[in-house]
N, C-alpha and C positions, 0 to 999 in steps of 0.2 A: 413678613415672616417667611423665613426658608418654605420650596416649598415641600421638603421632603419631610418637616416639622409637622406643616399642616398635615400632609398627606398622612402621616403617623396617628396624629390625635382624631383625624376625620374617622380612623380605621377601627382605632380605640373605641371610638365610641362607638359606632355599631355593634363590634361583635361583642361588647359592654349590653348593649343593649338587647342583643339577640341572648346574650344567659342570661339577661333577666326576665325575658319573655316565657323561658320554662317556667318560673313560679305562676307566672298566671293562664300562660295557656294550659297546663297542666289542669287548672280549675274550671277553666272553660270550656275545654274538652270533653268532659264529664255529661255537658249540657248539646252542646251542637257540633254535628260530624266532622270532621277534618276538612273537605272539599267545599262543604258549605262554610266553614271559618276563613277559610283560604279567600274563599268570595267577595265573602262581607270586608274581608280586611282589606282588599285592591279595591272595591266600589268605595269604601272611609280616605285609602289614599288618595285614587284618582283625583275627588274630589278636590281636597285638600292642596294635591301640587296642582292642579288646573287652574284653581283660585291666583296660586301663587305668580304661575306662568300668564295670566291674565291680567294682576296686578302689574306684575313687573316688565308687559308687555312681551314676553319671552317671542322670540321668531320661532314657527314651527318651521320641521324638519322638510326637509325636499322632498319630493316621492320618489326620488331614485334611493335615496337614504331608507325608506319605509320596510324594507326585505330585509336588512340587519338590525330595525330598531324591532321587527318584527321576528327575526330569530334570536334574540336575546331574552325578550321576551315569554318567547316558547322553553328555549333551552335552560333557563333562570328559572324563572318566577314560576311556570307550569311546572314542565318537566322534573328539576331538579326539586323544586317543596313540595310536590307531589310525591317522587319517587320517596323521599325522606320519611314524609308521613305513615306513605304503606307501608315501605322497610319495617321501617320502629314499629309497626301493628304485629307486622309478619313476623318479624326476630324480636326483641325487645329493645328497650330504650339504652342498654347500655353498649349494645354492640352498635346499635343507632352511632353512639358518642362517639367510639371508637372509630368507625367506619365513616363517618363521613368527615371525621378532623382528617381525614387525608388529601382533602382540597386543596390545602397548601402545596404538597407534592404535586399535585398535579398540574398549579398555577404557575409552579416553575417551570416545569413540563413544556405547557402549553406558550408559557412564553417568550420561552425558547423557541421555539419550532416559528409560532405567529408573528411575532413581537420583534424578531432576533435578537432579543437581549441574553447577555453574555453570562450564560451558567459557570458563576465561580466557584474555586472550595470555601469560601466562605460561609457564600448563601446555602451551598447545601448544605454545608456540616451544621448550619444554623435552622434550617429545615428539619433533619432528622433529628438534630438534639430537641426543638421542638415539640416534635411528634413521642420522640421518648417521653417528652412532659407529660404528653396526654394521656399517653399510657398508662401514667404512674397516677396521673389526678384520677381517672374513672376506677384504677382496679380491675381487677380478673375475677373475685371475689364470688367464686359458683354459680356464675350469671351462663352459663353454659355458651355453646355455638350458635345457637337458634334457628330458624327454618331459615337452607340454603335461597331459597326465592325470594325470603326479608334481605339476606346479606346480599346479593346481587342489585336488590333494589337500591340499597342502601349505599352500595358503590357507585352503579349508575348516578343519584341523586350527589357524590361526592367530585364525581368527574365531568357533571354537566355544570354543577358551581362554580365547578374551575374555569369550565370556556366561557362562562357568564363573564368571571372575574376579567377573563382576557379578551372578550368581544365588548366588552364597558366601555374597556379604556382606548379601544377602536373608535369606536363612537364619540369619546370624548375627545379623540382630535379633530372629530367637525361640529359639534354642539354642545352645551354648556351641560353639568350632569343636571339639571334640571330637566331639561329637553327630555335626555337619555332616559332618567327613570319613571318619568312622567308616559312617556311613549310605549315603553318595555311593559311596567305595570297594565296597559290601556291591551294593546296584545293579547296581556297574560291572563286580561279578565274575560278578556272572547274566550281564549280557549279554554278555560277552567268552566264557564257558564253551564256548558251542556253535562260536565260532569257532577257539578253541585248538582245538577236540576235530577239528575239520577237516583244523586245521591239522597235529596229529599223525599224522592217518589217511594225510595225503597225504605231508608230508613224512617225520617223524620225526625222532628225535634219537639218532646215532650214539655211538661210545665218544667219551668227552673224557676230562681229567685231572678226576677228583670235586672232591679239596679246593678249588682255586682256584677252578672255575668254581662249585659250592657259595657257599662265601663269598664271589664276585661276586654270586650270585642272594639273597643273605641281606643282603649291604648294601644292594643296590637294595631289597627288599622292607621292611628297616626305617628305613634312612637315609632315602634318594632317594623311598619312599612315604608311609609311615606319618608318619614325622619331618618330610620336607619338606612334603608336603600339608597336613597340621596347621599347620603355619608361615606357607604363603601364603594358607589361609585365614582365619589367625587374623590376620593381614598386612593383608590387604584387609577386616575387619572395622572395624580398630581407626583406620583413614586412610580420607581421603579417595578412592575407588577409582581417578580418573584419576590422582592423584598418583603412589598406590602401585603403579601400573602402570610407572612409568619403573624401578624396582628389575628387572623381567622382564630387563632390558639386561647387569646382573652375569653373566648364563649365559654368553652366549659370551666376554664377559673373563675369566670364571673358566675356561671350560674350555680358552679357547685357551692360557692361564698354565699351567694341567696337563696340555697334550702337550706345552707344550715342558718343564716339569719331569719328566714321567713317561716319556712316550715321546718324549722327544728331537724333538718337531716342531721347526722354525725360525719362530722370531720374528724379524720382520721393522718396518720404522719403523711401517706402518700398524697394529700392536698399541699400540703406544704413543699415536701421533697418536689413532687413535679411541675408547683407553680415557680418554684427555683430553677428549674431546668425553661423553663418556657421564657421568664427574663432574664434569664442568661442568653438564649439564643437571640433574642432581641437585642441586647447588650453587645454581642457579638458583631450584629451588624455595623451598630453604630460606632464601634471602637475606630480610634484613628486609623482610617485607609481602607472601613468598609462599609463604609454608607457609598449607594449607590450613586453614580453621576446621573445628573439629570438632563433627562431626554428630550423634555419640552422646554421649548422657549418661553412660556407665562403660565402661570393658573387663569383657571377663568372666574369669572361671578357666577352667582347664582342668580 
């Protein structure tokens, strides 16, 4: 298979799968704090690809490699789902949406600068038309500006995503995204430990219902971590990285499509209007003479 085909459907499906993790973390959240979810979900992955990378023999990383599987890590999986969280506490969840679909913009950005790949009018006009999508899926709808400190947070968490997205694909030209996201997660659970453990001391987690919120915390930690991380890494390996950036856009279409199928949200014309604009910029790329040339010489395995 092409591998800019794979790289397409690898990307789909994670940010596929991250709107669909709003229906349920949404429900889980209710029950146990942010930093502590955050926890549980990297100790369900770790597990999980460790098995994997053990089965399949995977060769671990050199230790000269350990300082970039260890700032991806930080800058990813800490930093950036941290900052996201707080944002969306501090502002709310719709400027959250807004504000951190700006990733894309930023992953052309960065990789440009990183990457040298070659910023065209294509990719951009295919970026910004994107980004007008998203605009037009979440609405402006009297959700006001919210606390300046949430939207900063909420930026930072959009433009640390971004170097994730482009320190991945660093990565993935010395080890397989197995390796990658197996290691980055491992990192990202050091440094989130001491702040769940805070977050326990002060807050706590009350009675809930076990099974449901259980197998909330067991999808997120194999689906929504283990499974999609792997994906968008392996995503942005195998493509061009600004390209593969415009796929980030499927989250809010996917999950605005799964509140109004699960929990009954209302879909209104600007879900449609701007889910048109986000495959059109998609469309755009792939029209003849604008899919991107490929960089790498092979995909890897996992």
């Amino acid at each position: 298979m092409n591998k800019n085909i794979l790289g397409a459907i690898c990307l789909s499906l994670a940010a596929a799968i991250w709107g669909g993790m709003y229906v349920v973390s949404k429900y889980v959240l209710t029950f146990i704090p942010p930093f502590t979810l955050i926890w549980l979900r990297y100790v369900i992955a770790l597990i999980i690809l460790a098995l994997i990378m053990a089965v399949n023999r995977t060769p671990l990383p050199r230790r000269r490699d350990l300082g970039l599987l260890a700032w991806i890590g930080f800058i990813g999986y800490f930093v950036s789902i941290g900052a996201q969280f707080v944002g969306t506490k501090l502002s709310n969840a719709h400027m959250g949406a807004i504000i951190t679909s700006a990733s894309p913009a930023f992953i052309v950005i960065f990789a440009t600068w990183l990457l040298k790949e070659k910023l065209t009018a294509r990719k951009a006009g295919a970026v910004l038309l994107a980004t007008a999508g998203v605009v037009v899926v979440i609405g402006f709808g009297g959700a006001g500006s919210g606390r300046l400190s949430g939207n900063l947070a909420l930026i930072l968490a959009a433009v640390t995503w971004a170097l994730l997205s482009v320190y991945a694909k660093l990565a993935g030209e010395r080890y397989s995204s197995l390796t990658v996201t197996t290691c980055a997660i491992f990192f990202a659970l050091l440094f989130n430990t001491p702040v769940a453990a805070r977050e326990l001391i002060t807050a706590g987690i009350g009675h809930f219902p076990a099974l449901p919120v259980w197998s909330g915390v067991l999808y997120m930690g194999v689906v929504s971590t283990a499974l999609a991380f792997f994906l968008w890494n392996k995503g942005m390996y195998l493509m061009d990285a600004g390209t593969g950036s415009l796929f980030f856009f499927f989250q809010p279409l996917v999950g605005s499509f799964l509140g109004w199928l699960w929990l009954k949200e209302p879909l209104n014309w600007n879900f449609f209007a701007g889910g048109a604009l986000i495959l059109l910029a998609v469309a755009l790329i792939y029209l003849p003479g604008g899919q991107a040339e490929e960089n790498n010489s092979g995909a890897q395995t996992m």
